[in-house]
MDTraj code that builds the backbone (N, CA, C; nanometers):
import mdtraj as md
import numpy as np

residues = "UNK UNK UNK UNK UNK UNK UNK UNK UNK UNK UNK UNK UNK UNK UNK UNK UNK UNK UNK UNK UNK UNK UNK UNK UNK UNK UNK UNK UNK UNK UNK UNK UNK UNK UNK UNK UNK UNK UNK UNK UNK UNK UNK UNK UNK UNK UNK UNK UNK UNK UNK UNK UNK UNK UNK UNK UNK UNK UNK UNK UNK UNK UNK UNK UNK UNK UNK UNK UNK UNK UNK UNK UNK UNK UNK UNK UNK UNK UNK UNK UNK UNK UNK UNK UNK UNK UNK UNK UNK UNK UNK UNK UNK UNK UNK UNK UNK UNK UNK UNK UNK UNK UNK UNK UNK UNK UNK UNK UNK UNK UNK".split()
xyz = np.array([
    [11.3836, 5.2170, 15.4123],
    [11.3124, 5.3317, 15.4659],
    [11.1806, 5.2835, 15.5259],
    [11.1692, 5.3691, 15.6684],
    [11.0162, 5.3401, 15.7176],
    [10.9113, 5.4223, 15.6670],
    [10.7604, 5.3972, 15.6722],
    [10.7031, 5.4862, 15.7178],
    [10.5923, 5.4725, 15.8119],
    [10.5830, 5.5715, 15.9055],
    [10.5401, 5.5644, 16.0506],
    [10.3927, 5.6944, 16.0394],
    [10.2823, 5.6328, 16.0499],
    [10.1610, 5.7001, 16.0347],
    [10.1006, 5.7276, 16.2346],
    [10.0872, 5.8423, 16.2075],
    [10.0021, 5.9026, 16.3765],
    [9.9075, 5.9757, 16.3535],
    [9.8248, 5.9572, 16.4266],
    [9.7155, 6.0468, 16.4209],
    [9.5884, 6.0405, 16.5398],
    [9.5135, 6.1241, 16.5321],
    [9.3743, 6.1291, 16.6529],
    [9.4889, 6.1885, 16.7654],
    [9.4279, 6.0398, 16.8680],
    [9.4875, 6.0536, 17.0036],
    [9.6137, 6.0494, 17.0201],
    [9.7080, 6.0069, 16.9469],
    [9.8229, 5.9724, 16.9377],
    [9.8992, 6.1036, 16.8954],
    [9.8645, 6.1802, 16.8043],
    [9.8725, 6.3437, 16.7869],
    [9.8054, 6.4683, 16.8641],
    [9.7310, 6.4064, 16.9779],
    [9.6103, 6.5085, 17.0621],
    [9.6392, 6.6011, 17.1017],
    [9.7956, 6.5591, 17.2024],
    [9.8797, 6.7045, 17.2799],
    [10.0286, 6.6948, 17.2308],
    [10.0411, 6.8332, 17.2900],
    [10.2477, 6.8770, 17.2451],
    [10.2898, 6.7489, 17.3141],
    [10.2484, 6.6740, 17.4166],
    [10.3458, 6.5540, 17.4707],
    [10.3513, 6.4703, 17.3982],
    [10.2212, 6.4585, 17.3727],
    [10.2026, 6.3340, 17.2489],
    [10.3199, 6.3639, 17.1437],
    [10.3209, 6.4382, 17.0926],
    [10.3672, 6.4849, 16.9801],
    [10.5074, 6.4515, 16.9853],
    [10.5628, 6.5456, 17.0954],
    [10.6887, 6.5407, 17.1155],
    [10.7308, 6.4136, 17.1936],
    [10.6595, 6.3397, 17.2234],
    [10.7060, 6.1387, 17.2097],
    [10.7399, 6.0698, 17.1392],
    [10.6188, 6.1423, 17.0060],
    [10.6375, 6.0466, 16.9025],
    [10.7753, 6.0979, 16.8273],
    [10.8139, 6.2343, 16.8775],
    [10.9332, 6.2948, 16.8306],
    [11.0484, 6.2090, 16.8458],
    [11.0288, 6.1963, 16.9858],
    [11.1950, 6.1671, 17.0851],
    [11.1523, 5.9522, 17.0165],
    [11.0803, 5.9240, 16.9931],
    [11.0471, 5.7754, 16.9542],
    [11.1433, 5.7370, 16.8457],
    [11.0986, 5.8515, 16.7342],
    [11.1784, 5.8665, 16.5801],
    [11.3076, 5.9046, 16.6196],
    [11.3422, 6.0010, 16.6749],
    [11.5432, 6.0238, 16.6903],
    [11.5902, 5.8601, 16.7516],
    [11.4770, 5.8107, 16.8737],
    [11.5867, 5.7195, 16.9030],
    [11.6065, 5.5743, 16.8380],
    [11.4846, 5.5587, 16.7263],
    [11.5161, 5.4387, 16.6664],
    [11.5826, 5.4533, 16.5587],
    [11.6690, 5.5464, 16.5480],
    [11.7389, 5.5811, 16.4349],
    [11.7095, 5.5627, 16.2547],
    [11.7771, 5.5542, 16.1484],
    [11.7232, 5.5028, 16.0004],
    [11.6749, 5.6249, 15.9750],
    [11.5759, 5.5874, 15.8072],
    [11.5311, 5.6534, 15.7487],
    [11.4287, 5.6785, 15.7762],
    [11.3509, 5.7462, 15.7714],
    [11.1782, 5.7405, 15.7995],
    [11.1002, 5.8103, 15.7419],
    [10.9712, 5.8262, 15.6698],
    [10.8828, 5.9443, 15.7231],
    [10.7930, 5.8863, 15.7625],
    [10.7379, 6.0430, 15.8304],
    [10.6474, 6.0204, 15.9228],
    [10.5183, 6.1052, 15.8772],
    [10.4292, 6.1015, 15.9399],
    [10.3111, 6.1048, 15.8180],
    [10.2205, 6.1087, 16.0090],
    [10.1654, 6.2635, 16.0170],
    [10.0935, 6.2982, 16.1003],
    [9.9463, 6.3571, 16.0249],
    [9.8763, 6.2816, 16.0883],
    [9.6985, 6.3418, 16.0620],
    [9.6608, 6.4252, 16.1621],
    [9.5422, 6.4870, 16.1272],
    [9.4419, 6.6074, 16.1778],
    [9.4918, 6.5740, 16.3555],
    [9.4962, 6.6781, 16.4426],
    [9.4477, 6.6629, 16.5834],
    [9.3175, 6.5649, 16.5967],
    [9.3569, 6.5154, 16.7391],
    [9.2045, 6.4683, 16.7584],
    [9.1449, 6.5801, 16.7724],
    [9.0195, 6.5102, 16.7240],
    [8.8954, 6.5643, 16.6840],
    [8.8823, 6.6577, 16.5642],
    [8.9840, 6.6474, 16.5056],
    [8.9814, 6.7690, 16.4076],
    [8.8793, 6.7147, 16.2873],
    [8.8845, 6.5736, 16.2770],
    [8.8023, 6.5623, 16.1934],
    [8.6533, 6.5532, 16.1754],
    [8.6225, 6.5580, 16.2623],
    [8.4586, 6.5819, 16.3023],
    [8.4520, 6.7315, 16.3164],
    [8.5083, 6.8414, 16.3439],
    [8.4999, 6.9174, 16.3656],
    [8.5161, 6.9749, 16.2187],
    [8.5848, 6.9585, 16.1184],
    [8.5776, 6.9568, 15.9520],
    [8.4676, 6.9331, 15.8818],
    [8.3892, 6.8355, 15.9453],
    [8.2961, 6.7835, 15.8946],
    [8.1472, 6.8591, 15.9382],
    [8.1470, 6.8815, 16.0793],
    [8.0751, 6.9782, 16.1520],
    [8.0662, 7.1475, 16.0356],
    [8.1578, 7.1488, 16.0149],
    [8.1858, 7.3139, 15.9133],
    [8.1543, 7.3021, 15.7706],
    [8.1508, 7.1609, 15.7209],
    [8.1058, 7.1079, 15.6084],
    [7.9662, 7.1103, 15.6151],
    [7.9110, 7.0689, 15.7047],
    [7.7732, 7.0627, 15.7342],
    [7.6688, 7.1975, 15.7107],
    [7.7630, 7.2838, 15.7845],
    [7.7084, 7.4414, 15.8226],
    [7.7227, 7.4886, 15.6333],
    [7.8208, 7.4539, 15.6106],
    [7.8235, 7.5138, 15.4548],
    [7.7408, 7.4679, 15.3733],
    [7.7111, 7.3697, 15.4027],
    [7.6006, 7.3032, 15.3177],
    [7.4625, 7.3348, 15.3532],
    [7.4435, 7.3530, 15.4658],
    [7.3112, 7.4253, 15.5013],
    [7.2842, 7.5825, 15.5131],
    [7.4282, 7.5933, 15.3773],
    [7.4030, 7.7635, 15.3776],
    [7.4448, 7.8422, 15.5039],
    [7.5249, 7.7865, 15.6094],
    [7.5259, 7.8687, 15.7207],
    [7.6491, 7.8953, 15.7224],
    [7.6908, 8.0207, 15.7004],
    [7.8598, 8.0573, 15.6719],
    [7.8902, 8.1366, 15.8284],
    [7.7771, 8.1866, 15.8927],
    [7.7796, 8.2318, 16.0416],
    [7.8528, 8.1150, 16.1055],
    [7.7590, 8.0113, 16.1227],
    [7.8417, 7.9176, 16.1939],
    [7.9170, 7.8230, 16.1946],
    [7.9604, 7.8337, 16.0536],
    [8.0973, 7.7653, 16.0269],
    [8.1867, 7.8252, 16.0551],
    [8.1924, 8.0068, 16.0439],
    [8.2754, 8.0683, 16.0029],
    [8.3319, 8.0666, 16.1835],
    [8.2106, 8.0613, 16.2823],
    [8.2418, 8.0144, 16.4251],
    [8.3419, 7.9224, 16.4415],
    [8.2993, 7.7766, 16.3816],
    [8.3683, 7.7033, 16.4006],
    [8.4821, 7.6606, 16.3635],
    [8.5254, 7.7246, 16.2718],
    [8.6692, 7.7313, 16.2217],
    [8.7400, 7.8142, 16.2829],
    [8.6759, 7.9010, 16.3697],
    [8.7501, 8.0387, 16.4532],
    [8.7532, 7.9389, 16.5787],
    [8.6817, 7.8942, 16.5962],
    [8.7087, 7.7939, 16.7600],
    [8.8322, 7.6780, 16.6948],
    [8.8137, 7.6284, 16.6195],
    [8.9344, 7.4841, 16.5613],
    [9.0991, 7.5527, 16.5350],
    [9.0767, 7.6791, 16.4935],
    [9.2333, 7.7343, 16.4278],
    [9.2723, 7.8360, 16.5795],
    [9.1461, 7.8454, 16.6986],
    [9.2210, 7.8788, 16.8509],
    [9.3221, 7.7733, 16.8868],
    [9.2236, 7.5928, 16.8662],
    [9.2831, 7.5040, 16.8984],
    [9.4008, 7.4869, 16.8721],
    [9.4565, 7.5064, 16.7571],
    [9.5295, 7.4617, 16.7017],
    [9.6107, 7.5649, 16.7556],
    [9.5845, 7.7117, 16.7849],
    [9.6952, 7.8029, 16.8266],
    [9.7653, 7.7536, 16.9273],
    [9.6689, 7.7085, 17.0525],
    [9.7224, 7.6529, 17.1295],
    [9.8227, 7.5650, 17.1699],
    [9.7843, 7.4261, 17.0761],
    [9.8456, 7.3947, 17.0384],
    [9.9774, 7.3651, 16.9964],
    [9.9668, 7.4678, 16.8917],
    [10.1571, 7.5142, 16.8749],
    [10.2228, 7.5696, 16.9654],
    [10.1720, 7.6378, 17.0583],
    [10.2188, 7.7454, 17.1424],
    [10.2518, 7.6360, 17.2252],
    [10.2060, 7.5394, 17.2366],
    [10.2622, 7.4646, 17.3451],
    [10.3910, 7.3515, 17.3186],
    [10.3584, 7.3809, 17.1716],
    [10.4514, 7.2084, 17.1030],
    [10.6157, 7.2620, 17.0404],
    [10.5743, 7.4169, 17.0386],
    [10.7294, 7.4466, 16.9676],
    [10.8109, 7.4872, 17.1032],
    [10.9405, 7.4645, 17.1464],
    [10.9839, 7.5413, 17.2148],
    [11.0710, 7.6434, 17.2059],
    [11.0895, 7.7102, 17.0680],
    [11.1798, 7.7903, 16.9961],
    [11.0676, 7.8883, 16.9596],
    [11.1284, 8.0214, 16.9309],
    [11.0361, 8.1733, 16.8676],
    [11.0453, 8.1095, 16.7290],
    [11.1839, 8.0428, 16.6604],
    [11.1705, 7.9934, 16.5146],
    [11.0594, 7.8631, 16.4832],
    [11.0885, 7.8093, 16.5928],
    [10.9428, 7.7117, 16.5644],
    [10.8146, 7.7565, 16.5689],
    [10.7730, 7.8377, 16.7088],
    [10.6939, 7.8541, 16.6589],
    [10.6077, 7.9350, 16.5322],
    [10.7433, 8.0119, 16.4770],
    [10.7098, 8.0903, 16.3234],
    [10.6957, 8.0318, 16.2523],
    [10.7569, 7.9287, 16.2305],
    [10.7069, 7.7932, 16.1028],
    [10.5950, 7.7355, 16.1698],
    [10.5431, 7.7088, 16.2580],
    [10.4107, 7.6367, 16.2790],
    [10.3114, 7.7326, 16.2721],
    [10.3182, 7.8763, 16.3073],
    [10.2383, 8.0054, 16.2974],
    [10.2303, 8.0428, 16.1274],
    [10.2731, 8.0118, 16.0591],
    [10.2832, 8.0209, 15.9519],
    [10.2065, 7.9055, 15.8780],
    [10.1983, 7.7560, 15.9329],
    [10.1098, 7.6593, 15.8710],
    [9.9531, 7.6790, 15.8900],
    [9.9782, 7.7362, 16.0324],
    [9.8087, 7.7639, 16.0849],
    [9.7196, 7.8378, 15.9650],
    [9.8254, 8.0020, 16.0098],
    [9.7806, 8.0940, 15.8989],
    [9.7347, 8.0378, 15.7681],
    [9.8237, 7.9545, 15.7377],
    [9.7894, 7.9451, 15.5983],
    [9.7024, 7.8469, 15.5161],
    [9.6406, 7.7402, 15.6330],
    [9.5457, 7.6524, 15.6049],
    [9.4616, 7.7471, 15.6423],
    [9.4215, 7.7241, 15.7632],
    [9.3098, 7.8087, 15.8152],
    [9.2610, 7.9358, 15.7306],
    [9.3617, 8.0165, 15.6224],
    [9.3327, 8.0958, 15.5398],
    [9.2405, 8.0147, 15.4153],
    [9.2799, 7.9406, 15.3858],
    [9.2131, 7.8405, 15.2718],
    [9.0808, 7.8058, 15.3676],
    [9.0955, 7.7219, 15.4515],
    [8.9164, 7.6712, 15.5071],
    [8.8645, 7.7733, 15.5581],
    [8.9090, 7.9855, 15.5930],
    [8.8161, 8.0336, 15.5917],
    [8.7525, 8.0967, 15.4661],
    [8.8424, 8.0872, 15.3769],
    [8.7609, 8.1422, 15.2109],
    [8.6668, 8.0118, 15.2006],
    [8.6248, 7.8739, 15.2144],
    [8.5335, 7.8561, 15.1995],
    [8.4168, 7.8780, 15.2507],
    [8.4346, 7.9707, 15.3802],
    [8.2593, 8.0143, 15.4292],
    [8.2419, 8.1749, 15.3902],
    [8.3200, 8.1984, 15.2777],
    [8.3181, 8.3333, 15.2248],
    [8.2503, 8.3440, 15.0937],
    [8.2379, 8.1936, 15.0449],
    [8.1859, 8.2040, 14.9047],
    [8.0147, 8.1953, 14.9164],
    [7.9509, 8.3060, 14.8348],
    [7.8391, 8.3506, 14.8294],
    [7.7364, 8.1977, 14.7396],
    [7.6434, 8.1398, 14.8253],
    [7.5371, 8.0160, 14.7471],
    [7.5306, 8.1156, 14.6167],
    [7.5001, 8.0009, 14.5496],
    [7.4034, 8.0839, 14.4025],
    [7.3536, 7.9740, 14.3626],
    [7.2347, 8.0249, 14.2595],
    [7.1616, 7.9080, 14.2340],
    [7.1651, 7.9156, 14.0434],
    [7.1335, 7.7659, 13.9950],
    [7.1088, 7.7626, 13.8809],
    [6.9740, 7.7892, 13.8187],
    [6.9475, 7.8781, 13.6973],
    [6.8815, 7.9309, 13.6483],
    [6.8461, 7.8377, 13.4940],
])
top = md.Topology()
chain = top.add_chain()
for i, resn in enumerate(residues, 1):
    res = top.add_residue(resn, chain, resSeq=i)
    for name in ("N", "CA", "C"):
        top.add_atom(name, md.element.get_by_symbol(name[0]), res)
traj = md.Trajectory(xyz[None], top)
């Protein structure tokens, strides 16, 4: 068994993506494959980490609304099935549900 790691630029667009797709069917075997963040996603994580930490849930809560557009896009472009894109509309939702409850939680301080 392989395993085959992508990520950044190499994951950036649906072409990308769907290369590294048609790459894996044609070298046949076992594989997994093991995809990281979009480019840029990770600075842009870190950017929202930042805002949370400086108490700013306004503009994280921005920037996670601009990163989970990206990502709409994204899918919309990478599935070419209504069933695909319901399973990828369904991953969005459901991360993006988790990283926006963290700019929902209220600072408090120790006493």
């Amino acid at each position: 068994m392989q395993v085959w790691k992508f990520g950044g630029t190499s994951v950036g667009k649906p072409t990308r993506m769907k290369s590294i797709r048609d790459l894996a069917i044609a070298s046949g075997g076992r594989k997994v494959i093991v995809l990281s963040a979009l480019s840029g996603s990770t600075n842009t994580l870190l950017e929202i980490g930042q805002a949370l930490k400086a108490f700013d849930p306004v503009s994280a809560k921005q920037i996670i609304k601009d990163l989970k557009a990206h990502y709409q896009h994204f899918i919309e472009e990478l599935f070419e099935t209504s069933e695909g894109l319901a399973l990828g509309q369904e991953i969005v939702d459901r991360e993006f549900s988790f990283i926006s409850s963290l700019a929902d939680v209220q600072p408090f301080t120790i006493k």
